[in-house]
VMD Tcl script that draws the C-alpha trace (Angstrom):
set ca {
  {2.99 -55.79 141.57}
  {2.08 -59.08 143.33}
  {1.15 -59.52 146.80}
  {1.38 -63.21 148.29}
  {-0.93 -64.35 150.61}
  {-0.55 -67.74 151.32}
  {-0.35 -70.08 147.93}
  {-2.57 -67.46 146.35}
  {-1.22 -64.33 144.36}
  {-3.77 -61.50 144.09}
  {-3.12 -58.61 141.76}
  {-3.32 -54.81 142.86}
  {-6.10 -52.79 141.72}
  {-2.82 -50.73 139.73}
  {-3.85 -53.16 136.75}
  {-7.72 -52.72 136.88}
  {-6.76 -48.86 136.38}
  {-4.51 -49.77 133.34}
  {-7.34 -51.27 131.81}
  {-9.54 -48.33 132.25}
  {-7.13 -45.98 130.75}
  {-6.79 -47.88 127.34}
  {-10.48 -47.00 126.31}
  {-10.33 -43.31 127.88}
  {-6.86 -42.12 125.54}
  {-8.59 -43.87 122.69}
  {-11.82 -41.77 123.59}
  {-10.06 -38.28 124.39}
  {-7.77 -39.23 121.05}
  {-10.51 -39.78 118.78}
  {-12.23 -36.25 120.17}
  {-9.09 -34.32 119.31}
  {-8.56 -35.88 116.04}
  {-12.50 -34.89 115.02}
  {-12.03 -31.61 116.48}
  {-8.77 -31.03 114.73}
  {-9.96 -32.38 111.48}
  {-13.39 -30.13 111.82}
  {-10.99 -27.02 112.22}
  {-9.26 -27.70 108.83}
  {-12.63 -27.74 106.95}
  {-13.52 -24.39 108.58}
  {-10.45 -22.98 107.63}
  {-10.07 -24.56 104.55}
  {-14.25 -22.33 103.43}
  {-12.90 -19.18 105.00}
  {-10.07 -18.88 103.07}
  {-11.65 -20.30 99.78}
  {-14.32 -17.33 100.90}
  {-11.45 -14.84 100.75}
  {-10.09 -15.81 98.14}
  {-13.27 -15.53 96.29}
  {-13.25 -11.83 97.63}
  {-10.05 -10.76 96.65}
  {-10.06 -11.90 92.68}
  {-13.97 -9.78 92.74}
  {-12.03 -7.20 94.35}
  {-9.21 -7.52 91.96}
  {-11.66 -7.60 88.98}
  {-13.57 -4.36 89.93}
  {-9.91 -2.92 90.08}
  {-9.07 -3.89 86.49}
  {-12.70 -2.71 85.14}
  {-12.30 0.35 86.74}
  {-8.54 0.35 85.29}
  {-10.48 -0.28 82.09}
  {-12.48 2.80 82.19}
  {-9.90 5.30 83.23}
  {-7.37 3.82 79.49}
  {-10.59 4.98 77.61}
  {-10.75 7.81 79.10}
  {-7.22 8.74 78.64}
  {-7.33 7.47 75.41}
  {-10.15 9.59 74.31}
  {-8.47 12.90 76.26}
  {-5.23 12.19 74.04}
  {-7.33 11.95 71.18}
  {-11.38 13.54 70.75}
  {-11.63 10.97 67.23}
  {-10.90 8.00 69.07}
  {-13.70 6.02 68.72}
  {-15.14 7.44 65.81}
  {-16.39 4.31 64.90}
  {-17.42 1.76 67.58}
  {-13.98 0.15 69.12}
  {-13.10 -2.74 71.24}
  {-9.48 -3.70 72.32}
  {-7.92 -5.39 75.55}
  {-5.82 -4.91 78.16}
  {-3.94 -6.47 80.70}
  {-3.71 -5.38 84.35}
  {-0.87 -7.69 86.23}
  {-2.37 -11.19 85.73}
  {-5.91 -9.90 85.03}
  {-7.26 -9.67 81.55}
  {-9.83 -6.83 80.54}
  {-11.95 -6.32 77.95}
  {-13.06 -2.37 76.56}
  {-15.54 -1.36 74.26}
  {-15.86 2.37 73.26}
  {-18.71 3.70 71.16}
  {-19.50 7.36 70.18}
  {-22.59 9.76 69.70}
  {-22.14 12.98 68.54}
  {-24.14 15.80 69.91}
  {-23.87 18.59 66.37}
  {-26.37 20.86 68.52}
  {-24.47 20.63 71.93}
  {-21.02 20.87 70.14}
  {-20.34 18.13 72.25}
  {-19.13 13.94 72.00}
  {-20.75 11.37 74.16}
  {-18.78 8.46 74.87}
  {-19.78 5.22 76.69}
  {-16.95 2.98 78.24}
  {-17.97 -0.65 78.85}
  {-14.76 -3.30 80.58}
  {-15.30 -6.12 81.60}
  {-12.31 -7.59 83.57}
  {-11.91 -11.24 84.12}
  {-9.67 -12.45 87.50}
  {-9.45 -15.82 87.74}
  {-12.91 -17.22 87.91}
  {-14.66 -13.45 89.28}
  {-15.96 -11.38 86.44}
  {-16.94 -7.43 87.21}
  {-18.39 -5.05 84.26}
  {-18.42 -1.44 84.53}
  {-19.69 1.21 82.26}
  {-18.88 4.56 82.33}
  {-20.61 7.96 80.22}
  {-18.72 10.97 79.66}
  {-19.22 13.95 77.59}
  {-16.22 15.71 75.51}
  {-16.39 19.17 73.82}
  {-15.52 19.05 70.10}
  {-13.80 22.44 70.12}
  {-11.82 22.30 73.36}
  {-11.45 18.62 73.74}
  {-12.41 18.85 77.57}
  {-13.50 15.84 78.90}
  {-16.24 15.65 81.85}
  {-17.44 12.41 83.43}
  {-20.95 11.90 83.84}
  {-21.42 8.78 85.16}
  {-19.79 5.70 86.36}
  {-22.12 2.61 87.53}
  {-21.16 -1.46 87.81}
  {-23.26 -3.78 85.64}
  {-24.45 -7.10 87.09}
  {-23.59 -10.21 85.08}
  {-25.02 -13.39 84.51}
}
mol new
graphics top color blue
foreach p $ca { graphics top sphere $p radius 0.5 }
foreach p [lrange $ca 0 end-1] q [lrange $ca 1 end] { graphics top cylinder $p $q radius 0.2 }
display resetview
């Protein structure tokens, strides 16, 4: 917008404040942009987090899945395991691993079993190991302990 005074032409201040405004949306742009950017790298490591969390969840699921087979196994059957056995299942897309070994207890009457599985989701690996006790006349099965093992 020009204003004429005389031969001169003098500009409004209107174009001053057009200047000013260049630097300030670049500023305020550049802001949102980090803070938008910073946002997807914190969601980006909680998820990753969770996911972590579910596939150890999901592997403690399968070891435990592990355990109980053996167990059902051995209830279906007092001689399985009469010599130390290994085999492997798979739970959805999870792979587990179950080893089965037997002491007998002549005095007690009795069979003492120990369970290992070791499950494998994705990149999350969980070991549990179970003891149980079955009686070689009846074929009754009692559970005496379940724990998780810590692997390296």
């Amino acid at each position: 917008m020009r204003r004429y005074v005389g031969d001169h032409a003098l500009y409004n201040s209107g174009n001053i404040m057009g200047q000013v405004a260049l630097p300030f949306v670049l500023l305020v742009g550049g802001i949102i942009i980090q803070i938008v950017i910073a946002g997807s790298f914190i969601s980006f490591f909680v998820n990753a987090a969770s996911l972590g969390e579910r596939l150890s969840v999901r592997a403690l699921a399968a070891a435990n899945t592990g355990v109980y087979d053996a167990i059902k196994r051995v209830a279906e059957d007092k001689e399985f395991a009469a010599t130390n056995q290994e085999y492997s299942i798979t739970v959805g897309s999870d792979s587990v691993t179950v080893s089965v070994s037997r002491t007998v207890d002549n005095t007690n009457n009795i069979y003492l079993y120990t369970v290992s599985s070791e499950a494998t989701a994705q990149s999350r690996r969980r070991k549990i190991v179970a003891e149980f006790v079955v009686n070689q006349t009846t074929g009754a099965v009692a559970l005496s302990s379940v724990s998780e093992q810590v692997l390296q």
